[in-house]
Structures are given as structure tokens and as C-alpha cells.
LOLOFI-438374 format. One record per residue (C-alpha): x, y, z; residue in three letters; residue number from 1. Coordinates in steps of 0.001 Angstrom, whole numbers, always signed. Layout:
BEGIN
         x         y         z   res     n
         X         Y         Z   ALA   NUM
...
//
This chain:
BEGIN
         x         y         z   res     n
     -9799    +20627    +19833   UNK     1
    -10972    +18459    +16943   UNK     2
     -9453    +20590    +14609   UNK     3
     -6219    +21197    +16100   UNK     4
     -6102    +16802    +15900   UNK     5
     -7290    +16707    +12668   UNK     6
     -4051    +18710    +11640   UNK     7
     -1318    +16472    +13077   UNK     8
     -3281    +13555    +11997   UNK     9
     -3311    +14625     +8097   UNK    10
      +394    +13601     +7208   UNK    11
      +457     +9480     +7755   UNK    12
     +4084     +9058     +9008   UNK    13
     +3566    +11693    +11838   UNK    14
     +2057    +10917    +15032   UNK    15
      -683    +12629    +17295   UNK    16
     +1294    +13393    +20080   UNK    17
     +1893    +16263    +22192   UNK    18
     +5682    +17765    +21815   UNK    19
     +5980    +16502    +25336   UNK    20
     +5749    +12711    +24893   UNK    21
     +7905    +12787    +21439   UNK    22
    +11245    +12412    +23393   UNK    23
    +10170     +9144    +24644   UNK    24
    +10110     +7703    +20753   UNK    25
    +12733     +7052    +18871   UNK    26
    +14183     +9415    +16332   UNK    27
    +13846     +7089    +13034   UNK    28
    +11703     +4279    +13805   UNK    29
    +11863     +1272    +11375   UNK    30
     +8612     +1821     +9954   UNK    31
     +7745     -2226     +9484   UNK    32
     +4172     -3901    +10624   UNK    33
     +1639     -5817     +8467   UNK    34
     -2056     -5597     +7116   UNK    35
     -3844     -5599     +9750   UNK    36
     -7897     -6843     +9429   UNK    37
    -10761     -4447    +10107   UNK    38
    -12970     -7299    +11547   UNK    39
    -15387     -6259    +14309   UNK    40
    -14922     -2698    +13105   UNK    41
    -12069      -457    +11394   UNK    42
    -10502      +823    +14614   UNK    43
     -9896     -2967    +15712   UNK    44
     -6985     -3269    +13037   UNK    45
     -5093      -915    +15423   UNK    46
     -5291     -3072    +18360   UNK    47
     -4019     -6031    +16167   UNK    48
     -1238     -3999    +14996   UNK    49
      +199     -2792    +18044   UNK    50
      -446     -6337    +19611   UNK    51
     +2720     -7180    +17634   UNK    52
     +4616     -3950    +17601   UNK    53
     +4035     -3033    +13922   UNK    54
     +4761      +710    +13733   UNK    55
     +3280      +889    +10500   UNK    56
       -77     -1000     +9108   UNK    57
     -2162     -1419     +6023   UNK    58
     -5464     -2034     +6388   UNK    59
     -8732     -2372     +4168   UNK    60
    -11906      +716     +4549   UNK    61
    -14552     -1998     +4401   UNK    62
    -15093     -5597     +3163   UNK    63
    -12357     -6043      +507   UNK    64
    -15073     -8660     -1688   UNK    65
    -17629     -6368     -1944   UNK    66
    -18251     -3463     -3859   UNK    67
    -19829      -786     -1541   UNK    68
    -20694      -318     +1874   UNK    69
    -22706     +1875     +3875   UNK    70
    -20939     +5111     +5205   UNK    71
    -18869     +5206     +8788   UNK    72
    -20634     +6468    +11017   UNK    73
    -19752     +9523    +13466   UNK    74
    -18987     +7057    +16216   UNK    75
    -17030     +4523    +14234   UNK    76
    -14836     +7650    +12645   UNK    77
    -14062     +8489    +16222   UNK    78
    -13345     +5704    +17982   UNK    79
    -10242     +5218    +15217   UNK    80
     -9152     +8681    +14715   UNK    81
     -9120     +8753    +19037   UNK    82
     -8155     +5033    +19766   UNK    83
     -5218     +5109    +22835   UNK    84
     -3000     +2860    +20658   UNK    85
     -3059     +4925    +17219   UNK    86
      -103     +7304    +18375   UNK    87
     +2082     +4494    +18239   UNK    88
     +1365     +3668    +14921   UNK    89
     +4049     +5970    +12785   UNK    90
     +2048     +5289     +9464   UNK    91
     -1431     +3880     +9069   UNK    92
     -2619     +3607     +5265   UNK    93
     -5009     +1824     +3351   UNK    94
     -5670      -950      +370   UNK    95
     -8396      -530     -1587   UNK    96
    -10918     -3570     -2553   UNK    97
     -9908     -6562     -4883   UNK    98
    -12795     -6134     -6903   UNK    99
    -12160     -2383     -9125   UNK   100
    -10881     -2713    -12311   UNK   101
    -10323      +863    -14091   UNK   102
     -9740      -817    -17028   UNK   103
    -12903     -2846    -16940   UNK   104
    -14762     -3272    -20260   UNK   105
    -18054     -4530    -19526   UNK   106
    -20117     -1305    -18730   UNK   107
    -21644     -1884    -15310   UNK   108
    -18413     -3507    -14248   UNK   109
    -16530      +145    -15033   UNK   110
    -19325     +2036    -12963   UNK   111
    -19214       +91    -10397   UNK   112
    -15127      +396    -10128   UNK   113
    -15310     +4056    -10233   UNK   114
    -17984     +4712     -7592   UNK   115
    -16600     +1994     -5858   UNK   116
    -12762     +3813     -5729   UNK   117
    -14490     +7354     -4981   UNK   118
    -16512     +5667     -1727   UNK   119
    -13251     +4210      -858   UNK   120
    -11294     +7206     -1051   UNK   121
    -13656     +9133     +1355   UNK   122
    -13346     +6848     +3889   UNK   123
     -9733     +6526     +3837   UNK   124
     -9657    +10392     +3523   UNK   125
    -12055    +10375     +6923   UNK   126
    -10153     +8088     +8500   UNK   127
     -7349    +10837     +7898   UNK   128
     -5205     +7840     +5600   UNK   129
     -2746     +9749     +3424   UNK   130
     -2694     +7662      +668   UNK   131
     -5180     +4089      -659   UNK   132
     -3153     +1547     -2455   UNK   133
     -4317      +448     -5991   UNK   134
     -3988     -2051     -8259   UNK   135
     -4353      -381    -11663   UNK   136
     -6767     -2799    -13744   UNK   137
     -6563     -5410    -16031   UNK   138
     -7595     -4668    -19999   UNK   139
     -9489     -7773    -20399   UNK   140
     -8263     -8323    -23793   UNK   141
     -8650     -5048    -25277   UNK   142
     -5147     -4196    -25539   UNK   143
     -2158     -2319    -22948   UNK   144
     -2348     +1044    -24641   UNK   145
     -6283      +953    -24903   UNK   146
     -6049      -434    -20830   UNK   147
     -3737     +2470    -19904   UNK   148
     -6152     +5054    -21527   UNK   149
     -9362     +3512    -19545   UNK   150
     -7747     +3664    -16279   UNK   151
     -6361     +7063    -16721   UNK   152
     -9812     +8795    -17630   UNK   153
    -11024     +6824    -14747   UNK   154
     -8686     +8529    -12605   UNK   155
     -9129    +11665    -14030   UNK   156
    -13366    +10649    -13532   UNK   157
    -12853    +10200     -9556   UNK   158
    -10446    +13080     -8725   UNK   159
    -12543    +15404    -10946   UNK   160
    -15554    +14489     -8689   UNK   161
    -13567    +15022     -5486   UNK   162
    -11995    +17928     -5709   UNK   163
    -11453    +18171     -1661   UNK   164
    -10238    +14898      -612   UNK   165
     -6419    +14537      +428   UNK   166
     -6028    +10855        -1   UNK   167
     -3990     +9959     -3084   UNK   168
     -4539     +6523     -4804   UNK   169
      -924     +4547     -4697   UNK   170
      -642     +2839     -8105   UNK   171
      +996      -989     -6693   UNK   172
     +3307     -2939     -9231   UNK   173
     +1688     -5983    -10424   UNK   174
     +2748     -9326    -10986   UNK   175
     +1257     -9212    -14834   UNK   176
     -1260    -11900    -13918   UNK   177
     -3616    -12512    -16982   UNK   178
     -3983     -8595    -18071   UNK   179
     -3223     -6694    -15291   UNK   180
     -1151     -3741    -16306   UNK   181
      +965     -2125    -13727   UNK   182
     +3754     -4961    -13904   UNK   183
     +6489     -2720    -15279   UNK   184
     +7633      +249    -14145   UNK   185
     +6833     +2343    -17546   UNK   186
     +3013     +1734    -17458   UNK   187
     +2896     +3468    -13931   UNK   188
     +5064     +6140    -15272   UNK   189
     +2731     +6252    -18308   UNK   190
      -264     +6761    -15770   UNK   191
     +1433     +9099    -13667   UNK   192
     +2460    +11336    -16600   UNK   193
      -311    +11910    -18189   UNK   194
     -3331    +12027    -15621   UNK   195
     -4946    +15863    -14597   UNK   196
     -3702    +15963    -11309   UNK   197
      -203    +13581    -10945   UNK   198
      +156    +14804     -7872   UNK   199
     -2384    +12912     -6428   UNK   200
     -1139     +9804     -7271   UNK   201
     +2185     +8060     -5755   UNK   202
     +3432     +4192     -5490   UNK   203
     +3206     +1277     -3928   UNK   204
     +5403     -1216     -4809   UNK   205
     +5885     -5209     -4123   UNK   206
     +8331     -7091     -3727   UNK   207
     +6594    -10876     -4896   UNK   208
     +4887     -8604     -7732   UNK   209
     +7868     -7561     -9411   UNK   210
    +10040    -10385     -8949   UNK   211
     +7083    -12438    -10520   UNK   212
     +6640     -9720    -13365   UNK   213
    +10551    -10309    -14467   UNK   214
    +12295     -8036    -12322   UNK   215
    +15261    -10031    -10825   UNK   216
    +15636     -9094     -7062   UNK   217
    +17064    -12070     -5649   UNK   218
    +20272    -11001     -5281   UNK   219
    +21430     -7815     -3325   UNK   220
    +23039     -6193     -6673   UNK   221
    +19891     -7282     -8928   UNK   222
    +17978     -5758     -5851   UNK   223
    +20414     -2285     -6094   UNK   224
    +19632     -2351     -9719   UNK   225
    +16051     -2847     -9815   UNK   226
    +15580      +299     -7925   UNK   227
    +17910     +2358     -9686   UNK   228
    +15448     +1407    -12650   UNK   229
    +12485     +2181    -10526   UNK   230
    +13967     +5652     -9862   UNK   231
    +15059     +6628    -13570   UNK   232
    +11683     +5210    -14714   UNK   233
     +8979     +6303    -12131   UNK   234
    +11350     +8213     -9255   UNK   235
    +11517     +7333     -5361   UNK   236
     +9766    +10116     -4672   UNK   237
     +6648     +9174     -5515   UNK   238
     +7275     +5363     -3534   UNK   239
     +5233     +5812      -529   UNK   240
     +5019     +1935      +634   UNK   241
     +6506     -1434       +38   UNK   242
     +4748     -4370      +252   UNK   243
     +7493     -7510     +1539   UNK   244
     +6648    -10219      +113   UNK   245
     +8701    -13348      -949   UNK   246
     +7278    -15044     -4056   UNK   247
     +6371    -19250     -4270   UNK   248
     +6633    -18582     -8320   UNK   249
     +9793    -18134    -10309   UNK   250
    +11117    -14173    -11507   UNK   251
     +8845    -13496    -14336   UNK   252
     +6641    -15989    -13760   UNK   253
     +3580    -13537    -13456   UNK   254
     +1553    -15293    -10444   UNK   255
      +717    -13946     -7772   UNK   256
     +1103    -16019     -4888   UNK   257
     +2907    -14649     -1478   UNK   258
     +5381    -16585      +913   UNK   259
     +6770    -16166     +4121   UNK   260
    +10145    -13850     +3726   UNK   261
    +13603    -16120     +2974   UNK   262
    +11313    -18845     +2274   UNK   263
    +10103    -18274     -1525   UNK   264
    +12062    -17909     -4777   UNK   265
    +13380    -14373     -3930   UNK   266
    +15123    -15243      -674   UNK   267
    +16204    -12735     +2000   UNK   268
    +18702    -10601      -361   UNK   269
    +16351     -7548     -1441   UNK   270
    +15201     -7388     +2267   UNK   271
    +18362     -7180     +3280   UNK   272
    +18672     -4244     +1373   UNK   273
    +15187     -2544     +1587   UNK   274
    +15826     -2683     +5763   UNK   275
    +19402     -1138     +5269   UNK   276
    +18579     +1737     +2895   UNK   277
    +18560     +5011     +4167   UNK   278
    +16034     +6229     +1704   UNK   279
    +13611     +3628     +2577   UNK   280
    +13651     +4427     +5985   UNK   281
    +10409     +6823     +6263   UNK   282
     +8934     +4562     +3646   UNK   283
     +6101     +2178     +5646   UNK   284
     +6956     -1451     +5123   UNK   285
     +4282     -3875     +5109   UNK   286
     +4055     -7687     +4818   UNK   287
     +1241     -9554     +2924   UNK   288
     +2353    -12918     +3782   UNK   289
      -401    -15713     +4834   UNK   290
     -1175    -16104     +8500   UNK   291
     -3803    -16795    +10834   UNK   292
     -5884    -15432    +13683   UNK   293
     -2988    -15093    +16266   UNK   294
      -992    -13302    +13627   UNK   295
     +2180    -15955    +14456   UNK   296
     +3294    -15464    +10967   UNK   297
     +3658    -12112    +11251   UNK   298
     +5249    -12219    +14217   UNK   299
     +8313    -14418    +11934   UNK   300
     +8449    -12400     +9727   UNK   301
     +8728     -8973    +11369   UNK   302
    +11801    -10845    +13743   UNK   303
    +13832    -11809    +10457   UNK   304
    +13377     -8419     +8766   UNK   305
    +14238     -6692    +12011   UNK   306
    +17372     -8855    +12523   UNK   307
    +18245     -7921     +8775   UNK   308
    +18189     -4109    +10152   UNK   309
    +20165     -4985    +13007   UNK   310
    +22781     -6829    +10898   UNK   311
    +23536     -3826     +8751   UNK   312
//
């Protein structure tokens, strides 16, 4: 029996559910939600989820400030994998911690990164999470090309070492902040190219982070564009989640700082489109927008993306 669900629970836009209770779903959900905490325990973030009607949620494996954490247990692996609400979330990934830096040039800082990622990735994987978002490092100074090379023999490093885990890291677009790399579209494609095993890797991308790295969205046809770039240069494909943000900094400004959708710099144009396209559709869409306990923010901002859907 606990094979059979491990099966249907592999792929992270499929749902647990016997064939009979599929009919009673919709055909294409809008896969929209938020990321969800994992306080009081990683299966809580479902609860949280669903007490909004997300269909889709991010969440973190463990406490995103620290670097390691001791393993989930049998019980805690369980109680998410089997929680009653889980089948009605249509895509459940996760975001690895803020702390990794592949590119890291202090010594301890770099071995601490890449045991940190490979722990990460073997929860996610037993949490049965098809993919952990990543931001791909900052060079510190030593240069972009130098950066690139560091954090794609640290990829190479952690997939080498686990050979059996089906969880792919997510490369996320960056905003460019200080020295992070990942804030245009050819250094993920530079990454993605050249790595052992490509296939293991895919993208996240964000909405605040490339409007703040120079890519102008704010407009539906800058929006159209910036995709069609995103496609020639790294290829839909491989996107796998979008973050929706809006942005309280300027296009290109290169900080990082999230706002509630249609009220930032970027405005409710390239969510207008995101929600409409047919090709994003089985892509999970996530906010990252500030809120607190009783997740009202959320709330507002899943109602005016879901009323951009409807007004297609």
C-alpha cells in the first residue's frame, strides 16, 4: 500500500487520489496558492494552505536561517505524505534555505552550502517534492565567470553524491542584489548547459526579481516579450514555478524587496498575462508577498489574480 502511494505521489502536479474521486475536481485547476510556513511541524503548511484554497504551495524543509537540521523522523514523514488535506493540493514544492551560497569563497562557508543543499534535497525528495527552488549564489567579488564555475562544480558535487534522489534543484532568477548571479536569463542557461546531469535542474522564476534585474514587465507586451526571451534563452520547458511578486523598487533597480500584486512598480499587467496563458497553466504559481499570521494578505492577493483569470 505504501508503495502503490509513493507512486502517484512522485510527480508534484498530480494528486493522490483514487480514479473514483477525480471527477469531482476540475479538469485544469488554476494552480495559484502561496508559501505556506512549516511552523509546529512540516505537515502544518498544508493545513495553512488549504485554509485559503491555494491549490498549489511552496514551503521551506526546515528552518530557512539555519544551516542544518536533524533528520524527519518516520512519524513526521507520514503525517505529511498521509495528511487528509494534501490531495487537494495540485502541486506542493519546496524553497531551499537563505543561507547556501554555491558560489561562496570563504572555505567553511562553501562546505557548509553544499552539505547544507544535499540535506535539503533529501528531505524534499522524502517528502516526495518534485523539485527545491534555488537561488544560485553570489561570487563575493571574485568575478561572474569564476561565480558560474563554483556553483556549477557544486552542483555537479551534490548530484554526484546522490545519485538516487528525484528532486531537482530549480535555479530562481535573481534580482542581481550585490553579486548574486542568476539575474539574467544567460547565466541560468550557462548553468544549465554545462552541469553533468541538466536534467536535474529546471527554473523558477520571479516576477519582482526580474523586473528589479532590468527586465521590463510592466506592461502586457514588455511582459509577452520578456518570455519570448526567457524561452529562446533558457526554454519554458524547463520553468517549473513562478514566484508573483510585485516589486517596491524600480525595473533594474536590483533590490529585492516584494509588494502586494498591482501595488508595486510592476503593476497588474504581467499577471494579467501569466493567469491568461495557456502554457502557464500547469505551471504552480506562488506569491511571496508580506503577510501575517491570519494569512489576510494572501487572501488579496489570490482574489485579484483570480479575478485577472476570470477576466480573460
Amino acid at each position: 500500500m505504501k508503495k502503490k502511494e509513493t507512486v502517484k505521489r512522485r510527480n508534484g502536479e498530480t494528486r493522490p487520489l483514487p480514479i473514483r474521486r477525480l471527477a469531482a475536481s476540475p479538469i485544469h485547476p488554476i494552480l495559484l496558492g502561496a508559501h505556506m510556513s512549516i511552523a509546529g511541524g512540516v505537515n502544518m503548511a498544508i493545513g495553512r494552505a488549504r485554509s485559503i484554497n491555494c491549490t498549489a504551495m511552496q514551503m521551506f524543509v526546515k528552518n530557512n536561517m539555519q544551516w542544518f537540521a536533524r533528520p524527519l523522523t518516520r512519524d513526521e514523514i507520514r503525517t505529511f505524505l498521509e495528511h487528509q488535506q494534501r490531495s487537494e493540493l495540485f502541486s506542493i514544492f519546496a524553497h531551499a534555505n537563505y543561507l547556501i551560497n554555491l558560489a561562496a569563497t570563504n572555505g567553511q562557508f562553501h562546505a557548509n552550502s553544499i552539505r547544507s543543499l544535499s540535506e535539503e534535497l533529501v528531505r524534499a525528495d522524502r517528502l516526495e517534492l518534485p523539485f527545491l527552488v534555488l537561488h544560485p549564489g553570489a561570487h563575493l567579488g571574485a568575478g561572474e565567470e569564476a561565480g558560474l564555475e563554483k556553483i556549477m562544480e557544486s552542483i555537479d558535487r551534490v548530484f554526484s553524491a546522490l545519485p538516487k534522489i528525484k528532486t531537482r534543484i530549480a535555479l530562481e532568477t535573481t534580482a542581481g542584489q550585490g553579486s548574486c548571479l542568476g539575474n539574467k536569463f544567460e547565466q541560468l542557461a550557462y548553468i544549465i548547459s554545462r552541469v553533468r546531469e541538466p536534467e536535474r535542474l529546471c527554473v523558477c522564476l520571479d516576477t519582482a526579481h526580474v523586473f528589479a534585474a532590468g527586465y521590463d514587465i510592466a506592461s502586457e507586451a514588455s511582459a509577452r516579450k520578456t518570455f519570448r526571451e526567457f524561452d529562446r534563452i533558457v526554454g519554458l520547458h524547463r520553468l517549473v514555478a513562478i514566484h508573483l511578486n510585485d516589486s517596491k523598487t524600480g525595473c533594474g533597480s536590483r533590490v529585492d524587496r516584494h509588494e502586494h500584486i498591482g501595488k508595486g512598480e510592476i503593476g497588474v499587467a504581467p499577471f494579467r498575462v501569466i493567469m491568461g496563458d495557456r502554457r502557464f497553466r500547469k505551471i504552480p504559481k506562488v506569491l511571496e508577498t508580506p503577510k501575517g499570521k491570519e494569512l489576510r494578505e494572501d487572501v488579496m492577493n489570490l482574489k485579484t489574480l483570480q479575478s485577472l483569470a476570470r477576466n480573460q
